[in-house]
C-alpha positions in Angstrom: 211.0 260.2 41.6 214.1 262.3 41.0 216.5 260.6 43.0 215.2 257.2 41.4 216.0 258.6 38.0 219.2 260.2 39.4 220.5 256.7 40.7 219.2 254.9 36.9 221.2 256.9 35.2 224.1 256.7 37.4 223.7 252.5 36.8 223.3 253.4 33.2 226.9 255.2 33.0 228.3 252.3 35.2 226.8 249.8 32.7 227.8 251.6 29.8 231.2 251.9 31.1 231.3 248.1 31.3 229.7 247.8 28.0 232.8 250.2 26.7 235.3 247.9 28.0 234.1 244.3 27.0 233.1 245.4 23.5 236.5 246.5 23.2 238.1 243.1 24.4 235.8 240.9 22.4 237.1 242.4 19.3 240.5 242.1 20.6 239.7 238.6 21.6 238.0 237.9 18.3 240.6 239.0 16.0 243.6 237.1 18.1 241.6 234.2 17.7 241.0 234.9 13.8 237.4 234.5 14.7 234.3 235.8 12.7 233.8 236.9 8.8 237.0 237.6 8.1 238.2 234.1 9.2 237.4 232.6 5.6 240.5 233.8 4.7 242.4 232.9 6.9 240.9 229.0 6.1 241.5 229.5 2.3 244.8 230.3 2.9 246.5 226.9 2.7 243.9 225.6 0.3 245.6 228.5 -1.5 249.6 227.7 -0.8 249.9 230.0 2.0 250.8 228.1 4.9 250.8 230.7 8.0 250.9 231.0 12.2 247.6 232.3 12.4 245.6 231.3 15.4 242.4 229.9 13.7 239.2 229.0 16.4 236.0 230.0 14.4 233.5 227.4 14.4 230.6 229.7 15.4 230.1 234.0 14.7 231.0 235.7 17.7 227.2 236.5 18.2 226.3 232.8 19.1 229.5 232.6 20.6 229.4 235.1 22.9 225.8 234.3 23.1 226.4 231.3 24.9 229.5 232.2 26.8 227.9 235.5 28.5 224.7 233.2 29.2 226.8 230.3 31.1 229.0 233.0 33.5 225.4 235.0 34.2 223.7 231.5 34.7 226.7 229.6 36.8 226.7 233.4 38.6 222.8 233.0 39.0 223.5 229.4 40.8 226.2 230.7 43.1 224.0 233.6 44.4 221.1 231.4 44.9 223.6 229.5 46.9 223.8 232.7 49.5 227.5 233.7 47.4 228.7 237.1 47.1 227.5 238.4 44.2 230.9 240.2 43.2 232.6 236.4 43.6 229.9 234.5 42.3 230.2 236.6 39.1 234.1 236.4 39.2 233.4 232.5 39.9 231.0 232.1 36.8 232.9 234.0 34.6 235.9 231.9 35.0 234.0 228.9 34.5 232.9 230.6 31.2 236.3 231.4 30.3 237.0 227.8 30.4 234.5 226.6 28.1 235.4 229.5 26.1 239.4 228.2 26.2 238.4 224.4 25.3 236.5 225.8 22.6 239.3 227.4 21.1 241.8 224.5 21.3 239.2 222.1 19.9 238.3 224.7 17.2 242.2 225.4 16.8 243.5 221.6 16.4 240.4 220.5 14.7 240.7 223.2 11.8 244.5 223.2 11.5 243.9 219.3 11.5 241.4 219.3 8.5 244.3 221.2 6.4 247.0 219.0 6.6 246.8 217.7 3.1 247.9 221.1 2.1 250.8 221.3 4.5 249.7 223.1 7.4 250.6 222.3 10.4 249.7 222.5 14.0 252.2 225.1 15.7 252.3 223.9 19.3 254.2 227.4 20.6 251.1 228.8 18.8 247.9 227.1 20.5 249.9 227.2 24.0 250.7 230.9 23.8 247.2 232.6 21.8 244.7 230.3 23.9 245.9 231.5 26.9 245.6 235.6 25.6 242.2 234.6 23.9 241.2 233.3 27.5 242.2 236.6 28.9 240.8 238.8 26.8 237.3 236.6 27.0 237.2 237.0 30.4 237.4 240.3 31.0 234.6 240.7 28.2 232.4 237.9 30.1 232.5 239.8 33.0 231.8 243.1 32.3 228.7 241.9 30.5 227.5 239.5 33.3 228.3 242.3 35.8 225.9 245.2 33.4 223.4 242.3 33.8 223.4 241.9 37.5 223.2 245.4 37.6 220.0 245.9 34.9 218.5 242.9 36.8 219.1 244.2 40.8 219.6 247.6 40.8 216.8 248.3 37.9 214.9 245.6 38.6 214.5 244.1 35.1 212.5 241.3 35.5 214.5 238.8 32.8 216.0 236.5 34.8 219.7 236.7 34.6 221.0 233.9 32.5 218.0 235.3 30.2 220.1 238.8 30.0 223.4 236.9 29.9 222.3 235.9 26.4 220.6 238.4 25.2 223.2 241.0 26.0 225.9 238.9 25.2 224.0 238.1 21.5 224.6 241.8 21.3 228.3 241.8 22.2 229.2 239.5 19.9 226.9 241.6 17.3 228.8 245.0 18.0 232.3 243.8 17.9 231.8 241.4 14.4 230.0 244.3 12.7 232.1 246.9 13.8 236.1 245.8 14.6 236.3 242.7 12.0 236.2 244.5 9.0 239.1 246.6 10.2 241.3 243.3 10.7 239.8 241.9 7.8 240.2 244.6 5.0 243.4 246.5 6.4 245.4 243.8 8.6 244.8 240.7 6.6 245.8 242.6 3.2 247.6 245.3 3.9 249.8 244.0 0.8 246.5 245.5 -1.6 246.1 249.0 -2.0 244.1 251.0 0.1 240.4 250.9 -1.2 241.1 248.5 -3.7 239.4 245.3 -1.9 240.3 241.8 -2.2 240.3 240.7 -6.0 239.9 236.8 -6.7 243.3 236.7 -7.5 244.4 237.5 -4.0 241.9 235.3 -2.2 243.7 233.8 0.9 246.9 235.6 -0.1 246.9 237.6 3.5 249.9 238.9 4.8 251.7 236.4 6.9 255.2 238.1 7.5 255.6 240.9 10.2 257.9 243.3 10.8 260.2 240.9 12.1 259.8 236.8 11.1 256.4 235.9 10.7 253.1 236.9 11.5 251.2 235.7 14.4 248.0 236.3 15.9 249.5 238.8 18.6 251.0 241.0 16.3 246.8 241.1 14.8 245.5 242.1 18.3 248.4 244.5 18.8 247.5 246.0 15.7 243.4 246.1 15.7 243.0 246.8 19.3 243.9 250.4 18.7 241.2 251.7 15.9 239.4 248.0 15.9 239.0 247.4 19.3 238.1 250.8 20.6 235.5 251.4 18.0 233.5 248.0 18.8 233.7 249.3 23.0 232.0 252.5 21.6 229.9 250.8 19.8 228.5 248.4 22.6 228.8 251.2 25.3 226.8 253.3 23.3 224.5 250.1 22.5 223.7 249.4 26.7 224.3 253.2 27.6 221.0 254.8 25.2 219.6 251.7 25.7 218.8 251.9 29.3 218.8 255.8 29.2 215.8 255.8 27.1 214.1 253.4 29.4 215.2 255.4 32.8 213.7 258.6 31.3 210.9 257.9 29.3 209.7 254.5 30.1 206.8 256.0 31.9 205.4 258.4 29.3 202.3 257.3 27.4 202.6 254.1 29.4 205.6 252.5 27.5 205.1 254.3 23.9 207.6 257.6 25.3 210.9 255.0 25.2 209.6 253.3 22.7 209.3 256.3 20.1 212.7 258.0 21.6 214.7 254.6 20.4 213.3 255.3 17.0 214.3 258.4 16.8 217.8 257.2 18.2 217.9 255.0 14.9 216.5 257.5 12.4 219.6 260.0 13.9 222.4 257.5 13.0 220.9 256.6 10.1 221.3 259.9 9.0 224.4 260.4 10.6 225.7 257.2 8.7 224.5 258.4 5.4 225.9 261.9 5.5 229.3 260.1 6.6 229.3 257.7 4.0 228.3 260.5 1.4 231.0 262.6 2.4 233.7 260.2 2.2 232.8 258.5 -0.8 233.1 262.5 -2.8 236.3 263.0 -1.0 237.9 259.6 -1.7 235.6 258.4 -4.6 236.1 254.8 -6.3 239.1 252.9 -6.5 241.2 253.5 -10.0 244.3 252.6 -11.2 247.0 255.5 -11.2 247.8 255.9 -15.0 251.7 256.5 -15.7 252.1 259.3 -17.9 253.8 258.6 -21.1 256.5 260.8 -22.1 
């Protein structure tokens, strides 16, 4: 009994590792590809007169998204297995085939939005959709298979009896979840208008008005992912690790008290904790910040 939940939790730090790692490159990936809420602006912006080299994919919210790509590598990784393939290469083999999908889906998404603006002058940058899909791709991949490997590993070495494409989807659902709630607001609110001061928002006015120069020449989509992978990034792989890691910790250590009811009442209390946590954060930074308010020049 020890040794089995010795060995569970050890597969719940591995998979909360891997959790750590693709949350953080799905945000990365997400905000290179200008992908998720804060993507409106980014379409307003030549509606708007700002014609810019951002590398615009969103068709679908990174939950579906993901959704859908974590469910093909776990499924195409399901296949190969059944096939008598390594698991390790037939989850390096089905998450490339994801990635692929994933890399059509962006030029398509790319040229088909860019495509739709033309009448207000922006055009499709060809250095643009050959150098971003290829770091979108990258970034995907690594977040495809980290999630498809935590599956294999809740399915085998737990024995959780969804079948894998079935946890592809659900856990990547969750990805995609973690990284939109958590990292986008960062690229949306302090990389897209860094030009508005800080806690001001985004008046009408300055709807699709986002930055488009850099520090040198214009703005691109890497300079977004340079910038958001440090604070945005990280944050959404906490988030997610945290997500699997409790997750499955709970279920390890308490999933056979009161026949079920043990984990089931530990994740509530989980929630209840970070809901207080949250509030007391919140609280605290709105007296030490307060509202937004004009600075009033003093009138000699």
């Amino acid at each position: 009994m020890v040794a089995n939940i010795i060995f569970g939790i050890g597969i719940t730090a591995l998979a909360g590792a891997l959790a750590t790692v693709a949350g953080s490159s799905e945000d990365t990936e997400s905000n290179i590809g200008s992908q998720g809420d804060p993507n409106s602006q980014v379409q307003l912006a030549p509606q708007m007169g700002f014609l810019h080299r951002i590398f615009n994919k969103a068709v679908a919210g990174e939950p579906p998204a993901y959704g859908l790509w974590c469910c093909l590598g776990a499924g195409l990784a399901w296949a190969f297995m059944a096939m008598q393939i390594n698991p390790v290469l037939a989850i390096v083999l089905g998450s490339v085939l994801a990635t692929f999908v994933q890399g059509v889906y962006a030029t398509t998404a790319y040229v088909g939005r860019t495509a739709s603006l033309a009448k207000f002058g922006q055009p499709v940058y060809v250095d643009i959709l050959k150098s971003m899909t290829s770091v979108t791709m990258a970034h995907a991949f690594i977040a495809i298979f980290c999630t498809v490997t935590l599956c294999h590993l809740i399915n085998t070495a737990l024995g959780h009896p969804f079948p894998l494409p079935l946890l592809g989807l659900i856990w990547g659902i969750a990805l995609g979840a973690a990284g939109s709630a958590t990292g986008n607001p960062y690229y949306g609110k302090e990389r897209q208008y860094q030009n508005q001061k800080f806690g001001a928002g985004v008046p009408i006015s300055a709807s699709g008005n986002i930055v488009r120069y850099a520090e040198a020449g214009e703005r691109n989509s890497l300079d977004n992912g340079f910038f958001t992978h440090k604070i945005g990034g990280s944050a959404s792989g906490i988030c997610f690790g945290l997500i699997v890691f409790l997750e499955l910790w709970r279920t390890i250590l308490f999933e056979q008290v009161g026949a079920g009811w043990g984990a089931i009442i530990v994740g509530v209390l989980i929630i209840l904790i970070f809901t207080v946590i949250d509030r007391y954060i919140e609280v605290w930074a709105r007296k030490n910040y307060g509202p937004y308010t004009e600075v009033k020049e003093v009138s000699s």
